[in-house]
C-alpha positions in Angstrom: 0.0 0.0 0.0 1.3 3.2 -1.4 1.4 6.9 1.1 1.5 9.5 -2.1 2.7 12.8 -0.9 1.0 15.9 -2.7 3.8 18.6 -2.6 6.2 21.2 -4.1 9.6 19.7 -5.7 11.4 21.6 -3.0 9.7 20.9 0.5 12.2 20.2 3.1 9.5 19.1 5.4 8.3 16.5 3.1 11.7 15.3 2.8 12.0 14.4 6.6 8.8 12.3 6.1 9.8 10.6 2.8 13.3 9.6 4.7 11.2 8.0 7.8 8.9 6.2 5.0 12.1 4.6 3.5 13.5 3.8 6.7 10.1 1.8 7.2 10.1 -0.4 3.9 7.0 1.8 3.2 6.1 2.5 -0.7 6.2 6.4 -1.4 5.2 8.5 -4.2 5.6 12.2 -4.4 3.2 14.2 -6.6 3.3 17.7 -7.2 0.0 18.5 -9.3 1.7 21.6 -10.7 3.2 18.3 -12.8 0.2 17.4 -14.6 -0.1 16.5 -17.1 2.9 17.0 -19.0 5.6 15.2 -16.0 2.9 13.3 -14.6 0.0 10.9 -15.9 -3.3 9.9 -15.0 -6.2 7.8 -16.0 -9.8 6.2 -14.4 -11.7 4.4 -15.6 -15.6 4.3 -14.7 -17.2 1.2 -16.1 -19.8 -1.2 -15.0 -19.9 0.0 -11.4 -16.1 -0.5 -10.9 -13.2 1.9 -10.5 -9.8 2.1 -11.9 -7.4 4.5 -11.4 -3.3 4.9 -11.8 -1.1 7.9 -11.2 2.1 7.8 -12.9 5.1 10.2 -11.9 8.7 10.2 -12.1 9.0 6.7 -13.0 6.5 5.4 -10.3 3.4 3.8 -10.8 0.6 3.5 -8.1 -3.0 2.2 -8.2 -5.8 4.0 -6.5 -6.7 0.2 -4.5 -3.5 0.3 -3.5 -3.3 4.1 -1.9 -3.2 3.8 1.6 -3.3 7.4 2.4 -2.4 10.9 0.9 -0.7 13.9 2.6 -2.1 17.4 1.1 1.5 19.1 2.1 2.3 22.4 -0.4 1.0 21.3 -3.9 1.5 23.6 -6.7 -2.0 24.7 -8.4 -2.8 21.8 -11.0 -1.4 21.9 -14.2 0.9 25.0 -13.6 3.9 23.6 -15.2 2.2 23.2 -18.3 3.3 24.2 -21.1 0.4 26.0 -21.7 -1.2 26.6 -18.6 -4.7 28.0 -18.2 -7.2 28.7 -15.7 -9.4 25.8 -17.9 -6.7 23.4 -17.6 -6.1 24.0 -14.3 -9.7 23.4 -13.2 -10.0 20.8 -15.5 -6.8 18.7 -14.0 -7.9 19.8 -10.5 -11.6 18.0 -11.1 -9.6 14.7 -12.7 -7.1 14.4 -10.0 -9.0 15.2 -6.8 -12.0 13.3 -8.3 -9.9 10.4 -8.8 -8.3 10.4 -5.3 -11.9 10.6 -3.6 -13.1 7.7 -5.3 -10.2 5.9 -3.7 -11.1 4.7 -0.3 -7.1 6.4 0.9 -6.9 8.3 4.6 -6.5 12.1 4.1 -3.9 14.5 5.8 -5.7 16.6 5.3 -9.3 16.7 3.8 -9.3 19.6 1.4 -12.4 20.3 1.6 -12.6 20.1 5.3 -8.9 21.9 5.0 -10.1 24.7 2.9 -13.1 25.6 5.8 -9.9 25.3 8.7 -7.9 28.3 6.8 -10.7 30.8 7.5 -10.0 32.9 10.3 -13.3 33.9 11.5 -13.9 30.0 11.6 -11.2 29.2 13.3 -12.6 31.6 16.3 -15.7 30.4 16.6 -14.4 27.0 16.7 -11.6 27.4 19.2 -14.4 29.0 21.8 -16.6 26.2 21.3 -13.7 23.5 22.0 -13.1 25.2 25.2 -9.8 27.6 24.1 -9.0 31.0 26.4 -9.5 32.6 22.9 -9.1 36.7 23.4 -11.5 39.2 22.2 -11.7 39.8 18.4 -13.5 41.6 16.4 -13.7 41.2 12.4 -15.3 44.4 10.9 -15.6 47.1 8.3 -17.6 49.6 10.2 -14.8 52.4 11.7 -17.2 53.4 14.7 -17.0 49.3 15.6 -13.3 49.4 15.6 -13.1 52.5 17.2 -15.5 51.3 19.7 -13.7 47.9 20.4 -10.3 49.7 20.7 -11.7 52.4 23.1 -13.4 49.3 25.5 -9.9 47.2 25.4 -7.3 49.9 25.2 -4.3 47.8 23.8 -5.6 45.6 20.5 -3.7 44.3 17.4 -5.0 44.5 14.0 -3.8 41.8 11.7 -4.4 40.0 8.6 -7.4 36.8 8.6 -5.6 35.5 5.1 -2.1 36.2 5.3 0.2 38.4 3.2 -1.5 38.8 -0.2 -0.9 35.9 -3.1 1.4 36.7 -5.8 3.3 39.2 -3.4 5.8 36.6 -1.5 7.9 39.7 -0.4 5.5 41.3 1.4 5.0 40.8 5.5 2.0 41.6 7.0 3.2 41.9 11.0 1.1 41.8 13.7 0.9 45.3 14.9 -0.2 47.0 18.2 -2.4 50.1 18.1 -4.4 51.9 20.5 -7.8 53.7 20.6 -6.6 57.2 19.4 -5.5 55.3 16.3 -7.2 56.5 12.6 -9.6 53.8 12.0 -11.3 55.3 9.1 -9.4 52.8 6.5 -11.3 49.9 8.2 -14.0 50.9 5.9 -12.0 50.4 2.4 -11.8 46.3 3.6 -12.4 43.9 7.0 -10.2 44.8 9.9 -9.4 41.9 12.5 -8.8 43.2 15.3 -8.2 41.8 18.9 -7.3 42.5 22.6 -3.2 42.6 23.1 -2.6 39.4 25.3 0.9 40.7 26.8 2.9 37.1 26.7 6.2 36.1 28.6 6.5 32.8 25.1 5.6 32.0 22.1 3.7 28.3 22.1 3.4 26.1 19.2 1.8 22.9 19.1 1.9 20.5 16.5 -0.9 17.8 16.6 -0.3 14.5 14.3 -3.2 12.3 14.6 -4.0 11.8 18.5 -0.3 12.8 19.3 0.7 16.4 20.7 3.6 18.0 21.1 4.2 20.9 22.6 6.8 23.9 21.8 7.8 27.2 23.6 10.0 29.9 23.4 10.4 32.7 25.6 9.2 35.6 24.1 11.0 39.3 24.2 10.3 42.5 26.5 7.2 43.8 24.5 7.7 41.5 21.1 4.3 41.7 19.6 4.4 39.3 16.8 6.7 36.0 16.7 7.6 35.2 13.3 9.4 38.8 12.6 12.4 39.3 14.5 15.9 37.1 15.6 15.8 36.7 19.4 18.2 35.0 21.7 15.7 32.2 22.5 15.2 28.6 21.0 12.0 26.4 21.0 12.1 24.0 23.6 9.5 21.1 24.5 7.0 21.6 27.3 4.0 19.1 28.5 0.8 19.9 27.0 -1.5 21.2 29.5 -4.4 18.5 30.0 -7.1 21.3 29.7 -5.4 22.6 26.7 -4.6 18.5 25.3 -8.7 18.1 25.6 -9.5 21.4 23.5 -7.2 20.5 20.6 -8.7 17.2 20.5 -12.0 18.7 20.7 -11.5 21.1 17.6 -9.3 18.9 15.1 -12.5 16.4 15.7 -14.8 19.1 15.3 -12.7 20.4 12.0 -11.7 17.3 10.7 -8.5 17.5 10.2 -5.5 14.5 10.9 -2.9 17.8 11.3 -2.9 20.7 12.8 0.0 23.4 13.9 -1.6 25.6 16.9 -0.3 28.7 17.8 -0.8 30.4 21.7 0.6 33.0 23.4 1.1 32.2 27.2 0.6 35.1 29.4 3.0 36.0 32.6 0.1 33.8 34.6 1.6 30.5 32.2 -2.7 30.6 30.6 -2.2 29.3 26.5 -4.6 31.6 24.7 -5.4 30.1 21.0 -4.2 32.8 18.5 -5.0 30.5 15.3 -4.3 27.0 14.1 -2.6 26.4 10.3 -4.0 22.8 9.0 -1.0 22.6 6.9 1.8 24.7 9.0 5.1 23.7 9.0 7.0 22.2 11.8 10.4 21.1 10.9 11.9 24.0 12.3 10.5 23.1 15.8 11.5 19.4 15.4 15.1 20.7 14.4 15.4 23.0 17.5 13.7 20.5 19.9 14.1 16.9 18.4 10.5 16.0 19.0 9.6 13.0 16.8 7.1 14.7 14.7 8.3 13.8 10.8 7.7 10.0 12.8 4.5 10.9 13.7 3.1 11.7 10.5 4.9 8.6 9.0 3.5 6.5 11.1 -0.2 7.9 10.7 0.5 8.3 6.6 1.5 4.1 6.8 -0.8 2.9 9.4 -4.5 1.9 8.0 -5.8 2.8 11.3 -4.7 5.8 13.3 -3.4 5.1 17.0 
């Protein structure tokens, strides 16, 4: 039974898994749908109420009966690398590819369809306060007088992006950024604002969560250092114990969501309380295993090769 990985050629992440796969005698094949169908084949076939399928790619062959799972990891849009890509091609690859792997009966890491629902911020909220999350105050809003409002009842908020830096702009950074309540809020009305209380934080947490398996990262956090990702500090990631209230809520919201990975993200305040900033169904984590050693590349081996998850 073959895992097929669903990623870019360069993916350094992907390679830690791939390596742990070998290690384990386990069949492998790495697809990036970008490939199709010029460096890459497929073909189904519907007939008589069976299925057939095959997927072809860089000299490997695998059968849809004999896909055992697949790990959504950083594809390329479909049919990209064509030689003569268009947005028809691309949605017609997309329908043959996906359509194929869902009539297989494979595991998914994750679900794209339940993936696509766990990137939307205002989602993401509402789901971490119904598994139980200390989840600050946010407000998502295009009404200036709303912002202004919240700001003025909170004093200390960040605005930040729900989507991330804009696609097509790789370059640009989109920081976390603290403002006050005698800030201009009058651009709030050209586009939605998230905005949401400051939670002053002593670390950084990230937790990676591979099937039922947690694990747990933190690093100690600057004087006043706002937003994590932007800036060198003098601190590493080291492993901490998953808090059991914490453990239950993450289990509570990947069921809820659907999803076999997740990467969390929490700010711990000076009282050592996680409060759930967002969670990134396909964030990386080798950086954190580097830093820490924490057997995660394993973890998602072992979930990609096993037919039931333990």
């Amino acid at each position: 039974m073959t895992v097929l990985i669903l990623t870019s050629k360069e993916d350094v992440t992907a390679d830690m898994v791939v390596a742990k796969l070998h290690d384990a005698a386990v069949p492998v094949m790495r697809l990036d749908p970008a490939d199709l169908p010029d460096k890459a084949l497929l073909s189904t076939l519907y007939t008589q109420g069976d299925f057939e399928g095959h997927l072809s790619a860089h000299g490997h062959l695998v059968s849809m009966k004999g896909l055992r799972s697949v790990w959504v990891r950083r594809p390329g849009e479909p049919a990209s690398h064509a030689a003569e890509p268009s947005a028809w091609l691309t949605a017609e690859t997309r329908q043959a590819l996906f359509g194929m792997l869902y009539s297989a009966s494979a595991r998914w890491m994750n679900d794209p369809r339940n993936a696509d629902r766990a990137r939307l911020k205002p989602w993401q909220l509402r789901a971490a306060h119904l598994s139980g999350f200390a989840v600050p105050p946010t407000v998502i809003t295009t009404l200036p007088r709303l912002a202004r409002q919240f700001a003025e009842q909170h004093r200390e908020v960040v605005v930040k992006s729900a989507s991330g830096p804009p696609p097509g702009e790789p370059t640009l950074t989109l920081p976390t950024t603290l403002i006050g309540p005698d800030s201009d809020f009058s651009g709030v009305a050209a586009g939605p604002a998230l905005l949401q209380r400051y939670v002053p934080k002593r670390a950084d947490v990230r937790l990676t969560c591979v099937g039922s398996r947690l694990f747990a990262a933190r690093k100690t956090a600057e004087p006043h250092q706002i937003d994590g990702r932007y800036g060198d500090t003098e601190h590493v990631w080291e492993p901490v114990p998953v808090p059991d209230r914490v453990g239950t809520s993450v289990r509570d919201y990947v069921a809820t969501a659907g999803l076999a990975y997740a990467a969390f993200d929490f700010a711990e305040d000076e009282d050592g309380l996680w409060w759930f900033l967002e969670c990134n169904q396909s964030g990386q984590y080798g950086f954190v295993e580097l830093e820490t050693g924490q057997p995660i590349s394993e973890a998602v081996a072992l979930w990609l090769s096993r037919r039931v998850d333990r």
